[in-house]
C-alpha positions in Angstrom: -49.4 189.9 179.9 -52.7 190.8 179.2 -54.9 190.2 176.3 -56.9 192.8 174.7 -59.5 191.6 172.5 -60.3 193.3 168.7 -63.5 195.1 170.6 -61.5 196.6 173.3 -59.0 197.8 171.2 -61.0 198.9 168.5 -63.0 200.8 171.4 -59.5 202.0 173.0 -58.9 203.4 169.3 -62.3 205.1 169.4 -61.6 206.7 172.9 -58.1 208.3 171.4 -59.8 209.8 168.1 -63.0 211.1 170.7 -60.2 212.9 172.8 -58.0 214.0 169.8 -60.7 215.3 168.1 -62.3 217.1 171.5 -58.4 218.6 171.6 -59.0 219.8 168.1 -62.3 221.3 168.2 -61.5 223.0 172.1 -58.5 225.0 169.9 -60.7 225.9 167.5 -62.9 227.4 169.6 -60.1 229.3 171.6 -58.8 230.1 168.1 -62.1 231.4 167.2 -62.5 233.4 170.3 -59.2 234.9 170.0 -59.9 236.6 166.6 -63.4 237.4 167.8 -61.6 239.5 170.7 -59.2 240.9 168.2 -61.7 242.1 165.9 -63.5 243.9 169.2 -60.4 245.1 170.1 -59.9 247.2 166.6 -63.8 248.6 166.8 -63.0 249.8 170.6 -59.8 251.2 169.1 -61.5 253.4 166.1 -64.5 254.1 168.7 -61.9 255.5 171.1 -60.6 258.2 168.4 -63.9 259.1 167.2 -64.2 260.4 163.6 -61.8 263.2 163.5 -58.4 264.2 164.9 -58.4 267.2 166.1 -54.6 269.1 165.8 -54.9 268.3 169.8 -54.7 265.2 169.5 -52.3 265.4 167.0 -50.2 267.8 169.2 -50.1 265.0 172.1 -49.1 262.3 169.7 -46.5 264.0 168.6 -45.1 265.1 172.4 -45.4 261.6 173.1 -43.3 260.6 170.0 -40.7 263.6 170.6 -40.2 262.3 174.0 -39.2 258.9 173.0 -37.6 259.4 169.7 -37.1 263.5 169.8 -33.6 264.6 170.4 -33.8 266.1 174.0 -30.1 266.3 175.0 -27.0 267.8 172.5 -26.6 271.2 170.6 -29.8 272.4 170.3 -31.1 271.5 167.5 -34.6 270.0 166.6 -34.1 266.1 165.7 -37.1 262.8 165.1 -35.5 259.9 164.3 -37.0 256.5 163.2 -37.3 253.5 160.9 -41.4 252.9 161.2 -42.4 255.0 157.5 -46.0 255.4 159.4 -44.5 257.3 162.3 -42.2 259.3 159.6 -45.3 260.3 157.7 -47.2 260.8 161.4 -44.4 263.2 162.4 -44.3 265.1 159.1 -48.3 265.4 159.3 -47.9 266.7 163.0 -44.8 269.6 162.2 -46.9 270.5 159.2 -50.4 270.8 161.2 -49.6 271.1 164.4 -46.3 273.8 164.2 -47.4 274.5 161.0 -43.6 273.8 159.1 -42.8 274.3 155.7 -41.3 271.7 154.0 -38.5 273.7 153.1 -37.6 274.1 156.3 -36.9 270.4 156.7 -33.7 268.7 156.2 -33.7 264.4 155.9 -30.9 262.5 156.9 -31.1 258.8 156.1 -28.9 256.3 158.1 -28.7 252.5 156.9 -25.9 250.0 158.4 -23.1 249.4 155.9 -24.1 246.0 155.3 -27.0 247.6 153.0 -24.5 249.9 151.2 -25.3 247.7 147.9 -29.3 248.8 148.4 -28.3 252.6 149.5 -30.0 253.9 145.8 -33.3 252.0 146.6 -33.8 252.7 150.2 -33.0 256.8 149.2 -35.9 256.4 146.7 -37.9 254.4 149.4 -37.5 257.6 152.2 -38.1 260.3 149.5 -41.4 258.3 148.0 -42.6 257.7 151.7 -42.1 261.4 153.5 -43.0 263.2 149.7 -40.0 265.4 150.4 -37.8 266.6 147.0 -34.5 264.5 146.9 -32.7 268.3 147.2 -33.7 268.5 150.8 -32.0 265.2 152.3 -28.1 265.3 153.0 -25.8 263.1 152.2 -26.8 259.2 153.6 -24.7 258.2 156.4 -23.6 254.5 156.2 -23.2 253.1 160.3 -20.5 250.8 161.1 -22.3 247.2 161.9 -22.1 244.9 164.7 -21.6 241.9 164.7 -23.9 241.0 167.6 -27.0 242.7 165.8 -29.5 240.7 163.9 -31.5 242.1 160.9 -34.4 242.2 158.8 -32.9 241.8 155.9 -36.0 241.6 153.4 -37.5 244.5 154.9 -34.6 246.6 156.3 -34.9 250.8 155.0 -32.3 251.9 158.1 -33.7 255.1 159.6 -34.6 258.3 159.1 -33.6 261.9 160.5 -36.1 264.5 160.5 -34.5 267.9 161.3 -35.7 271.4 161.3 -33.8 274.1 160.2 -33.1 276.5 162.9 -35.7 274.4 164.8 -33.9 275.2 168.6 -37.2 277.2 169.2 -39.5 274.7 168.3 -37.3 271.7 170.8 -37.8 273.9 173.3 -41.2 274.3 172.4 -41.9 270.8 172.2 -39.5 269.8 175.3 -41.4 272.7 177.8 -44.6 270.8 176.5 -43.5 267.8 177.7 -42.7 269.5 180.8 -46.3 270.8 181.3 -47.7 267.6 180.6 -46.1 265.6 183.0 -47.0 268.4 185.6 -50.4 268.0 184.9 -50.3 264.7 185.4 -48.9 264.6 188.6 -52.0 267.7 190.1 
């Protein structure tokens, strides 16, 4: 066995705090980096827009959100669905500008998962206070079926919502031969 005297422990002690504390101040710094970065990162990201929109922009955005959330397949009819309220008030902001849609022409659809049925009243007002769209112009709220499998937010759960425009086959096909063009491009 060997014998460690008060110094060498004491200086053993001293060694451990010196690392510990090297440990602590070495994730601090990455810490500190790491926001530093972030912070660069949102400048570059406002830089990269510039100061104003243009309803260019705004017409790409909204092809690029059509093709992943649009309806492109089915009966014709024009169709954004989504639970993000930023890309519901995007979308509405990009019909209004961009196709230049009325908002009477637009029908709301709201669908939450029937475990919410007790919270239907609130997340109706929710969708109508985020799009601005008169309670008169959303049908009837459609309650989905759950699974059991599928996990939820359940603080922050507002199911999804429909956008529709009526008699909008002309502007799908609009939107969809866009797309088209686009990836065309893209491939010259």
């Amino acid at each position: 066995m060997v014998n460690i005297t008060k110094k060498q422990s004491s200086l053993s002690s001293q060694k451990i705090r010196a690392i510990n504390l090297a440990c602590l101040k070495s994730a601090e710094n990455r810490s500190q980096k790491r926001l530093s970065d972030l912070a660069k990162s949102k400048i570059a990201g406002k830089i990269d827009i510039g100061k104003k929109v243009s309803n260019r922009d705004l017409l790409f955005l909204g092809l690029g959100l059509y093709w992943g959330e649009g309806y492109k397949n089915g009966n014709g009819e024009f169709g954004f669905t989504n639970s993000d309220p930023e890309m519901i008030k995007v979308y509405l902001k990009i019909l209004r500008d961009v196709y230049n849609i009325k908002d009477e022409q637009l029908v709301l659809k709201i669908n939450i998962n029937q475990l919410f049925k007790e919270n239907q009243s609130d997340i109706e007002k929710y969708w109508q206070s985020v799009t601005k769209i008169s309670k008169t112009q959303f049908t009837k709220t459609t309650l989905i079926q759950s699974k059991l499998n599928k996990k939820y937010n359940v603080d922050g759960y507002k199911g999804t919502v429909r956008i529709k425009v009526r008699k909008g086959e002309y502007l799908k096909t609009r939107i969809l031969e866009s797309i088209k063009e686009t990836i065309v491009i893209e491939r010259v």
